[in-house]
KEBAMAR-16119 format. One line per 4 residues: number of its first residue (from 1); their letters; for each residue x, y negated, z of N, C-alpha, C, CB. Coordinates in nm, 3 decimals, always signed. Glycine has a CB too. Layout:
<recs>
NUM> a> X:Y:Z:X:Y:Z:X:Y:Z:X:Y:Z  ...
</recs>
This chain:
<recs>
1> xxxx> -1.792:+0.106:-1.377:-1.810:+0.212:-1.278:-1.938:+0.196:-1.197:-1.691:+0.217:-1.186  -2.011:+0.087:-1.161:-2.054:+0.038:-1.111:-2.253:+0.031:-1.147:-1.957:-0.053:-1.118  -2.194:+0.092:-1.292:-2.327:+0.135:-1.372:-2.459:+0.158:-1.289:-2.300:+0.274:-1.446  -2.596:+0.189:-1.315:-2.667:+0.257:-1.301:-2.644:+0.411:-1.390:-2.768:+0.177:-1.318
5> xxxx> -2.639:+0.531:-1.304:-2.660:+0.664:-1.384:-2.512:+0.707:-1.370:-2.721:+0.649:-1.558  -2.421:+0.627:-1.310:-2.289:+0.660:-1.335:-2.199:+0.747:-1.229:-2.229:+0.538:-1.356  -2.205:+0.903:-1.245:-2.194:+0.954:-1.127:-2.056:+0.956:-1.082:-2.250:+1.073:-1.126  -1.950:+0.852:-1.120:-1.829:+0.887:-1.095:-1.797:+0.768:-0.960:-1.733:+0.879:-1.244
9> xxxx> -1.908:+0.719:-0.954:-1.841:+0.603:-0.897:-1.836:+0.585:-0.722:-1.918:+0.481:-0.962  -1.882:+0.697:-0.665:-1.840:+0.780:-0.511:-1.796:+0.881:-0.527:-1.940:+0.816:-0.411  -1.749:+0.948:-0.591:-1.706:+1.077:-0.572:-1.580:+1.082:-0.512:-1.706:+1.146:-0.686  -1.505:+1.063:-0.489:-1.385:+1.055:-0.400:-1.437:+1.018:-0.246:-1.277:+0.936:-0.461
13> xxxx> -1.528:+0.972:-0.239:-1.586:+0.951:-0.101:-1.656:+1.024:-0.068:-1.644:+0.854:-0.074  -1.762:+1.068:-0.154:-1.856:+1.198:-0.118:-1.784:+1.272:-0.083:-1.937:+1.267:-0.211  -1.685:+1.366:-0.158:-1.612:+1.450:-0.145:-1.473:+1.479:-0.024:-1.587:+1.442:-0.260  -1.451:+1.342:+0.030:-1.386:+1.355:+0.140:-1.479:+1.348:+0.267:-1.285:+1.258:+0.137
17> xxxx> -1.645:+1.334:+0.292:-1.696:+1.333:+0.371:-1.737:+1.463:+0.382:-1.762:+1.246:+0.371  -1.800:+1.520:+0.284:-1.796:+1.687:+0.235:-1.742:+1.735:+0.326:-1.721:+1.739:+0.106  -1.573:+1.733:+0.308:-1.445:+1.762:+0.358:-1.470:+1.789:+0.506:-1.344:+1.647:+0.332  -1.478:+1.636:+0.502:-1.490:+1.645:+0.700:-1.605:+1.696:+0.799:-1.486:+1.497:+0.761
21> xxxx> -1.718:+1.688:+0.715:-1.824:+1.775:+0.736:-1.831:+1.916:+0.771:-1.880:+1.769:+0.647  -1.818:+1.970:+0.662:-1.798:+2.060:+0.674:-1.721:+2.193:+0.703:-1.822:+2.040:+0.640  -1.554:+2.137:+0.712:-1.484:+2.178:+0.739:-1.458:+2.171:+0.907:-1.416:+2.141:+0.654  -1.487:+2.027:+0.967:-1.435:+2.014:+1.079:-1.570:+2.005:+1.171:-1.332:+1.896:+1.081
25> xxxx> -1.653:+1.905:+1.119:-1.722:+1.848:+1.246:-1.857:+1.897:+1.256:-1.727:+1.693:+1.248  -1.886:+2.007:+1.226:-1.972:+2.090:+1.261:-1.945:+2.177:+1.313:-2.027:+2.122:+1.195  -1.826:+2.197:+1.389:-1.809:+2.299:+1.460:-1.805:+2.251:+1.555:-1.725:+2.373:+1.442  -1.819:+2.120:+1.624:-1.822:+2.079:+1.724:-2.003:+2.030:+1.753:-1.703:+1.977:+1.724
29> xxxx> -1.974:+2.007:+1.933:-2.095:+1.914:+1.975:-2.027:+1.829:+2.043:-2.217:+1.972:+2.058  -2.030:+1.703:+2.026:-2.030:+1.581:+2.073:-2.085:+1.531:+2.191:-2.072:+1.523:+1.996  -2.041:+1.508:+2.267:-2.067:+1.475:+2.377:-2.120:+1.276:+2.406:-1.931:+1.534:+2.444  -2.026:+1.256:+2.288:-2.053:+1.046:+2.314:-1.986:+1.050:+2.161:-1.918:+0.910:+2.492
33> xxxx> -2.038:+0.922:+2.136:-1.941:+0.858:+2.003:-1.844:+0.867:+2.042:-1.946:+0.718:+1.948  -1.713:+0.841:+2.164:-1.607:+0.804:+2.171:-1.542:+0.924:+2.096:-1.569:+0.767:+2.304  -1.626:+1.063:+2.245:-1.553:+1.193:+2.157:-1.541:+1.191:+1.952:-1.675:+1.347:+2.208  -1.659:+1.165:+1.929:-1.669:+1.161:+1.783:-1.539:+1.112:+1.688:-1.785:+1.069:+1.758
37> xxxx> -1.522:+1.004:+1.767:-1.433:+0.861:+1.716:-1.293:+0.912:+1.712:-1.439:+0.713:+1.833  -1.276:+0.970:+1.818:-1.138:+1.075:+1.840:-1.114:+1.153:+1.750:-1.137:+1.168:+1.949  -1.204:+1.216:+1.731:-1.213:+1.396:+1.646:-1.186:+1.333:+1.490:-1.427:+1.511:+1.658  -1.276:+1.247:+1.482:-1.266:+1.192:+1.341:-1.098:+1.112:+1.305:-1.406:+1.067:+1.329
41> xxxx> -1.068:+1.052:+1.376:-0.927:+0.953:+1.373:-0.818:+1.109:+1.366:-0.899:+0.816:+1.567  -0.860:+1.252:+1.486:-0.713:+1.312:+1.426:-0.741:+1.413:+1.302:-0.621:+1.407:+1.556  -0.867:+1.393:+1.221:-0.950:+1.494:+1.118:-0.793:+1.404:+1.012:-1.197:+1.453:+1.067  -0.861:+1.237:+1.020:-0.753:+1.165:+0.944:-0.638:+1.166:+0.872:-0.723:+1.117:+0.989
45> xxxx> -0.625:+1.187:+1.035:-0.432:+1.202:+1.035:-0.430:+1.302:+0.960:-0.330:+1.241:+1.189  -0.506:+1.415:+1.035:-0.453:+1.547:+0.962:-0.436:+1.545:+0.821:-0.542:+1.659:+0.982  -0.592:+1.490:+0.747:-0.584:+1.467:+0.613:-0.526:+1.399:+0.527:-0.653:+1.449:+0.589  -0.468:+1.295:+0.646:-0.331:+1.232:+0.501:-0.196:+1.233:+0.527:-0.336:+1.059:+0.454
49> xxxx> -0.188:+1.321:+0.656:+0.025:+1.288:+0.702:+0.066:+1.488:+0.712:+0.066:+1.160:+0.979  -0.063:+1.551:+0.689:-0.036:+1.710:+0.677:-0.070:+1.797:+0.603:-0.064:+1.767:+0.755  -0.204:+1.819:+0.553:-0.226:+1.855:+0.454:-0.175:+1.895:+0.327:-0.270:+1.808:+0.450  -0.171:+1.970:+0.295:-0.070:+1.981:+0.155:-0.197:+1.985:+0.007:+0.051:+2.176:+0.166
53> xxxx> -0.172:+1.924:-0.056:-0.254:+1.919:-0.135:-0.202:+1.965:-0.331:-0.302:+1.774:-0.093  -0.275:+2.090:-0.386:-0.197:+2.131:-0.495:-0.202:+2.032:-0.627:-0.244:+2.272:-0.530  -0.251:+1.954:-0.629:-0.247:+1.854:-0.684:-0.162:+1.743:-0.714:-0.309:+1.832:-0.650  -0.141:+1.737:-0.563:-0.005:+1.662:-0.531:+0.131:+1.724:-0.560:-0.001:+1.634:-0.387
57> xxxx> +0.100:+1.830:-0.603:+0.283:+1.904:-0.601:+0.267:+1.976:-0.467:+0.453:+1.764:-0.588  +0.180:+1.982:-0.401:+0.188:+2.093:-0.260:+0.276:+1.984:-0.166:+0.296:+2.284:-0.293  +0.234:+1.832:-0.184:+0.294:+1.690:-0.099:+0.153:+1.690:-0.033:+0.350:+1.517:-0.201  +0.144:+1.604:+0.063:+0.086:+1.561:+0.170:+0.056:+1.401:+0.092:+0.188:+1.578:+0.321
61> xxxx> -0.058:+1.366:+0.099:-0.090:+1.248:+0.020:+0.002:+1.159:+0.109:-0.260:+1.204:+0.006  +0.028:+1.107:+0.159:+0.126:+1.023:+0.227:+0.291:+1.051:+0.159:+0.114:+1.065:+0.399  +0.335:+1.142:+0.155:+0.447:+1.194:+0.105:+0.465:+1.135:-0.077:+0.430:+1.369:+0.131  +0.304:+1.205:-0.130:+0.300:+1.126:-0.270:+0.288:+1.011:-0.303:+0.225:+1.153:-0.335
65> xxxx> +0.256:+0.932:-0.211:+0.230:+0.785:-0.199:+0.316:+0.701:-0.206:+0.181:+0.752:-0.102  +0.444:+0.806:-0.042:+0.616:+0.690:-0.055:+0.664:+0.710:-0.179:+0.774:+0.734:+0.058  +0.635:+0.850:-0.271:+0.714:+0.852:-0.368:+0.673:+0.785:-0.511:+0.742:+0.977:-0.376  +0.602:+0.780:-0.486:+0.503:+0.642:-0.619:+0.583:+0.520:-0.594:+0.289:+0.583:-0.574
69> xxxx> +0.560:+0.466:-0.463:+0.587:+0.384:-0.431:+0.764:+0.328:-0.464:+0.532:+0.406:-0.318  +0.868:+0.492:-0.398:+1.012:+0.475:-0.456:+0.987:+0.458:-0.596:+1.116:+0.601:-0.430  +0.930:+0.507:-0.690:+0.973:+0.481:-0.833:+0.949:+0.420:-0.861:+0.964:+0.526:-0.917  +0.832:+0.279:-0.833:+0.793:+0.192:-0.912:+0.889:+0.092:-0.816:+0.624:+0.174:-0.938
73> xxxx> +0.957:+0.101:-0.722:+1.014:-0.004:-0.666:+1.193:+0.008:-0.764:+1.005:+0.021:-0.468  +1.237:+0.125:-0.806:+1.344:+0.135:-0.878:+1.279:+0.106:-1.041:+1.420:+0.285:-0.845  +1.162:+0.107:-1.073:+1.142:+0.019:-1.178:+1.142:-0.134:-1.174:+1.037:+0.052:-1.221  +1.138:-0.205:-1.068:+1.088:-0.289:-1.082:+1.286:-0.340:-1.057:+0.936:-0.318:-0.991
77> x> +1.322:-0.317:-1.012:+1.482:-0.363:-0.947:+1.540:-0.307:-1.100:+1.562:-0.255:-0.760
</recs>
C-alpha cells in the first residue's frame, strides 16, 4: 500500500477531511483554535455515533462496528 504511485493508500483520510471541510467547517469563522477544537470533536461525534451511512445498511458506523464485533465474538465462543 505503501508504494510509490499508489493512490489507494489515503483515501479514506482524504475523503473524511473532504467531508469535514467542506461540509462543516467552512461555514464557520473561528475565533481561537479552542473554538476549532470544539467544532471539530462534535463534527466527530456526529460522524461516527449519527450519521447513517448507505453502505452500512443505513447503520451509523459505530452501530456497524458493535455488530462486527457481536458476530465475531459468537464465533469465537
Amino acid at each position: 500500500m505503501n508504494r510509490k504511485g499508489n493512490c489507494w493508500d489515503n483515501s479514506v483520510a482524504e475523503s473524511f477531511f473532504k467531508s469535514i471541510k467542506y461540509e462543516y467547517l467552512y461555514r464557520f469563522k473561528f475565533q481561537s483554535m479552542k473554538e476549532l477544537r470544539i467544532e471539530v470533536s462534535k463534527y466527530i461525534y456526529w460522524y461516527n455515533h449519527k450519521r447513517l451511512h448507505s453502505t452500512l445498511g443505513y447503520k451509523t458506523p459505530v452501530e456497524r462496528e458493535n455488530e462486527l464485533n457481536f458476530i465475531n465474538l459468537k464465533r469465537i465462543a
